[in-house]
C-alpha positions in Angstrom: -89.6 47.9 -90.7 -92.2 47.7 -87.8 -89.4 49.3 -85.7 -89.0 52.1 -87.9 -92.9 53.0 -88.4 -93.0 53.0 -84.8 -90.3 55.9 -84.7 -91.8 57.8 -87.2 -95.3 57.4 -85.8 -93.6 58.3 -82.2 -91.9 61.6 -83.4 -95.0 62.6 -85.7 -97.7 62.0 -82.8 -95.3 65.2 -81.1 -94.4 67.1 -83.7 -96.2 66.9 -87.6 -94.0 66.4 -90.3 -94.6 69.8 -92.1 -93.5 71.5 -88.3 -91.1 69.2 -89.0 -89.6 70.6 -91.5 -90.3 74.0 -91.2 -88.3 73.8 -88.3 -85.0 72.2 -89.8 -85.7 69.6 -87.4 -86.5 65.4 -87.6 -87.4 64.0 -84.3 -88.1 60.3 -83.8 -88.8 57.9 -80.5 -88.6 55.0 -80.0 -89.4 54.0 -76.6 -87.2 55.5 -73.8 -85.2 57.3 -76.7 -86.0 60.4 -78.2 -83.4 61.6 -81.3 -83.9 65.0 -82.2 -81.5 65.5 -85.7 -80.8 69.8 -86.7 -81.8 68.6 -90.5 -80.7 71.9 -92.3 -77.2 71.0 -94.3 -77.2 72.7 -96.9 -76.9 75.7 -94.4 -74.6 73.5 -91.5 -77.4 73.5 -89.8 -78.0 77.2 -89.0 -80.9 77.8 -87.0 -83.5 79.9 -86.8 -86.2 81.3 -84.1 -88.9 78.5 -85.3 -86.1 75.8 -85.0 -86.0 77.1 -81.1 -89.5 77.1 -80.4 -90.3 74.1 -82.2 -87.5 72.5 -79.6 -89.3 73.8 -76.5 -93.0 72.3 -78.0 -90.9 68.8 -78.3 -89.9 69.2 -74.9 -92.8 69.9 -73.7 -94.9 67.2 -75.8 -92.6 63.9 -75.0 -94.2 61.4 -73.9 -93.5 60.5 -70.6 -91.9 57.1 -71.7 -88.7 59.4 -72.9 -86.0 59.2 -70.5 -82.8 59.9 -72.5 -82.6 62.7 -75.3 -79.7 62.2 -78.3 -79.2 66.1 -79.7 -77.1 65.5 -83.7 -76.9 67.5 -86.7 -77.2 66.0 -90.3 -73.8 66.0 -92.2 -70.9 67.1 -91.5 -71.7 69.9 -88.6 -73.7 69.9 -85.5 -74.7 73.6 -86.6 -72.9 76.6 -87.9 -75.5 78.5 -85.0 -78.1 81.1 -85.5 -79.5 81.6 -89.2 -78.1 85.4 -90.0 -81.2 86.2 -91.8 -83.0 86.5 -88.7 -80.8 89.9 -88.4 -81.3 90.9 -91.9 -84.9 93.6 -92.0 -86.5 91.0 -94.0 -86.1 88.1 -91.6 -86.5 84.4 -92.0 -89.5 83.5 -94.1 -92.1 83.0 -92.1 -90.6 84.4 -89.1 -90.5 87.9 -88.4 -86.7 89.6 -88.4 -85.2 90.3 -84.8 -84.6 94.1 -86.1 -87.8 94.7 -86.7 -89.1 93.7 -82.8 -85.6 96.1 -81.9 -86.4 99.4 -80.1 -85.3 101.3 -76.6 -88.8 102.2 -75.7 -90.3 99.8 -73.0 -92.9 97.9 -75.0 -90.4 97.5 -78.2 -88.1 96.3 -75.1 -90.8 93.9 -73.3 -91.7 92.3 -77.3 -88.1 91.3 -77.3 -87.2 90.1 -74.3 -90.8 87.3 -74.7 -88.9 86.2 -78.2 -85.8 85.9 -76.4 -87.3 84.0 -73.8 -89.4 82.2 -75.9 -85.8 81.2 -77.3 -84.2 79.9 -74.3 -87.1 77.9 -73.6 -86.3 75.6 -76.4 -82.1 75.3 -74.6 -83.7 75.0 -70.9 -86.0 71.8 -71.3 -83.5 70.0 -71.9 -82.4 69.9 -68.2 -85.3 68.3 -66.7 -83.8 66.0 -63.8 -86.4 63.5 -65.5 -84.5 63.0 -69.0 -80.8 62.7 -69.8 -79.7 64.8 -72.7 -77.0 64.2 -74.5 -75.6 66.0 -78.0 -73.6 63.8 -80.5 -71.1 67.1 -82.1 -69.2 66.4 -85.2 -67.4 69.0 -87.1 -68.9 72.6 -86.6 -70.6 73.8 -83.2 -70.7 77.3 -83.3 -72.4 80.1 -81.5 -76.1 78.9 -80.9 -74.8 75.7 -81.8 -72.2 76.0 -79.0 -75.1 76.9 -76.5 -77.3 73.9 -77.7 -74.6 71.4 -76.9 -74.2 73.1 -73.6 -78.0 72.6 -73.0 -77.1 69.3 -72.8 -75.9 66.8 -69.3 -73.3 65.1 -71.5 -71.5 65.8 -74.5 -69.7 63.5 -77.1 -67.6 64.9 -79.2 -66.5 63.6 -82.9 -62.6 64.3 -83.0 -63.4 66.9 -85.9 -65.9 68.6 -83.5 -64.8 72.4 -83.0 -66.8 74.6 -80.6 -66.7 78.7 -80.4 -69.1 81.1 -78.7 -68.9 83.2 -82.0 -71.7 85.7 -80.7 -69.3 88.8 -79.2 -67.3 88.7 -82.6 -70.5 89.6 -84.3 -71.7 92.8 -81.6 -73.7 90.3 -79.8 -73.6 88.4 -76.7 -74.9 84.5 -76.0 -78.4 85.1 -74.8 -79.3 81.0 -75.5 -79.1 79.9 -71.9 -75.0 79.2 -73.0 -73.7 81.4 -70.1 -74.0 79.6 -66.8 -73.4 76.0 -68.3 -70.2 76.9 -70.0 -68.9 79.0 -66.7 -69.8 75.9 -64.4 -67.6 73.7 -66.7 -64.8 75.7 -67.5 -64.5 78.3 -64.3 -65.0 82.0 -65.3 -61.5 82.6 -66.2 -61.7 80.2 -68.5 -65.2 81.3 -69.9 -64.2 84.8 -70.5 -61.3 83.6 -72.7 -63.3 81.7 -75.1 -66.1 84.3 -75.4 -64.2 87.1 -76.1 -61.4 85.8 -78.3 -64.9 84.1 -79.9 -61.7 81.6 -80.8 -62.3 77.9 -81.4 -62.0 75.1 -79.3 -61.1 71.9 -80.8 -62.4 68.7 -79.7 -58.9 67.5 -77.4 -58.9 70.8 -75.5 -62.5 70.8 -74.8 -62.1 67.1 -73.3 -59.5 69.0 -71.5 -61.5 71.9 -70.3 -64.6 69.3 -68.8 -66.6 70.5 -71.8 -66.7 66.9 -73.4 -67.2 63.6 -71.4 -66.2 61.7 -74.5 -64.2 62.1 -77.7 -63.8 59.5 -80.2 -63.3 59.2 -83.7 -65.7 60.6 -86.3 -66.8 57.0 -87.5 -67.3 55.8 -84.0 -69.8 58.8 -83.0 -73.0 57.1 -83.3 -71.8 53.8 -81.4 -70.1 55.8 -78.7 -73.8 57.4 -78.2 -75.6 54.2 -78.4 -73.0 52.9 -76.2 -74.1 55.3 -73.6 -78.0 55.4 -73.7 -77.4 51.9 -73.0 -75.5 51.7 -69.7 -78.3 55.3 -69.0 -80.7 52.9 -69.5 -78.9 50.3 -67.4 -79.9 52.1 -64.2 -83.4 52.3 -63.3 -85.4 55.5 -64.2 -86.4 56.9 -60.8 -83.0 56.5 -59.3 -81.5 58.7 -62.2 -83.8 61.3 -61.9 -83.7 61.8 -58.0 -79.6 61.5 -58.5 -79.5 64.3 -61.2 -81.9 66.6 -59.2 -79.8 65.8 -56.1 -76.5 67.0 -58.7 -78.3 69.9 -60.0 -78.7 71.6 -56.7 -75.4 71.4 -55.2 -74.5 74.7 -56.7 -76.8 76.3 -54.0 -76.2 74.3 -51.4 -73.6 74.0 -48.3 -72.7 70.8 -47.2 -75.3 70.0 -44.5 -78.2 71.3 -47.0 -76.7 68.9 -49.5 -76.7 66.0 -47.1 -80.3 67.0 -45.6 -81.2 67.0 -49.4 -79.5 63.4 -49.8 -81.3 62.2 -46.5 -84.9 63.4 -48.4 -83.8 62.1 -51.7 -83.2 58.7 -49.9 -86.2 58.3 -47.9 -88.5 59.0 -50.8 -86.4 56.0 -52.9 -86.6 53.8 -49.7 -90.4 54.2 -49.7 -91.0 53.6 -53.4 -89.0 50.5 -53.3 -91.3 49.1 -50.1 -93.9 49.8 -52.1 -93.0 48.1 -54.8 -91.8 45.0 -52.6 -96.1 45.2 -51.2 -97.2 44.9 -54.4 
């Protein structure tokens, strides 16, 4: 019971209950481990704008104890994606529609490109090279859903779990910071397939495709993640993060600026550790 006043306390101290749940979200810590649950069934976990920027002020509130970050939806489905309200001209209560911020002028144009980005800020966090994300999908991941898991270093898929980027189907086009993850797994070939067919992908082909590290069955999803954080938290903190800063930038780098990067990376690990060894 101690334990689980702890997480509570932990996940309230970032984010208050009420933002909470305004927010279809429940976020709890417990020391190195954040959880942050999509807690909207009754609407397989449709999103909306608040969920997004209530994500980016969790990301930017952990406490700096959090290394590894567990992304699930409650029930059956990760999330059935955006909240179509938030087209409708009444909007999301409490949040104002996306129509009504729509206009070609510049400064109709400049409103909704800060709620956009404001958007994607609640997606990008979730890349720091100092945490590990990881999303736990069951059942439905679809459009903004889709993109979230994306967001994340490592994916593990229930064996029910079905993915589609749903958002040219509907006029639209994935503006949640989906784009350059899903390309860099999958080629652009490959990418451009699933986006405009908006078909789904079910959870063998997208172990297939390198959109999945893991897929097991649906009753084994939450020991297959807690099987993981572990052996994350097997290897010490500081290593992991100057390894997955040294992964992240080989996309821009040729060889000899990736081994002059490695060279860096090592000195600076080389000196902490004499450090440590003074005392």
């Amino acid at each position: 019971m101690a334990e689980q006043r702890d997480e509570a306390a932990g996940g309230t101290a970032v984010l208050g209950e009420a933002e909470q749940a305004a927010a279809g979200l429940r976020l709890s810590i417990d020391g190195e481990l954040a959880e942050i649950t999509i807690a909207r069934p009754e609407r397989r976990n449709a999103m909306t704008g608040r969920t997004w920027t209530t994500l980016a002020h969790v990301g930017q509130n952990l406490p700096d104890s959090v290394r590894i970050v567990v992304l699930k939806g409650e029930g059956p489905s990760f999330s059935a994606g955006i909240d179509l309200a938030m087209f409708s001209p009444e909007g999301v209560p409490g949040e104002r529609s996306m129509m009504g911020m729509v206009g070609d002028d510049p400064r109709s144009r400049a409103e909704l490109d800060a709620a956009i980005a404001d958007y994607q800020r609640g997606f990008t966090w979730l890349h720091r090279p100092d945490i590990v994300s990881i999303a736990a999908v069951r059942g439905h991941a679809i459009g903004a859903g889709f993109q979230l898991a994306l967001a994340c270093d490592l994916r593990v898929l229930a064996d029910d779990a079905k993915l589609c980027m749903k958002e040219p189907a509907l006029g639209l086009v994935p503006d949640l910071a989906g784009t350059k993850p899903l390309v860099d797994a999958v080629g652009l070939s490959r990418a451009l397939e699933i986006c405009l067919t908006a078909r789904t992908v079910a959870a063998d082909e997208a172990a297939r495709l390198g959109l999945a590290e893991l897929v097991v069955p649906g009753a084994e999803l939450d020991a297959a993640v807690a099987d993981l954080v572990a052996a994350l938290q097997a290897v010490p903190r500081d290593a992991a993060a100057a390894t997955k800063e040294l992964l992240q930038g080989t996309a821009g780098r040729t060889l000899d600026e990736q081994c002059a990067a490695e060279r860096a990376a090592q000195i600076d690990r080389l000196n902490a550790m004499a450090a440590l060894m003074r005392g």
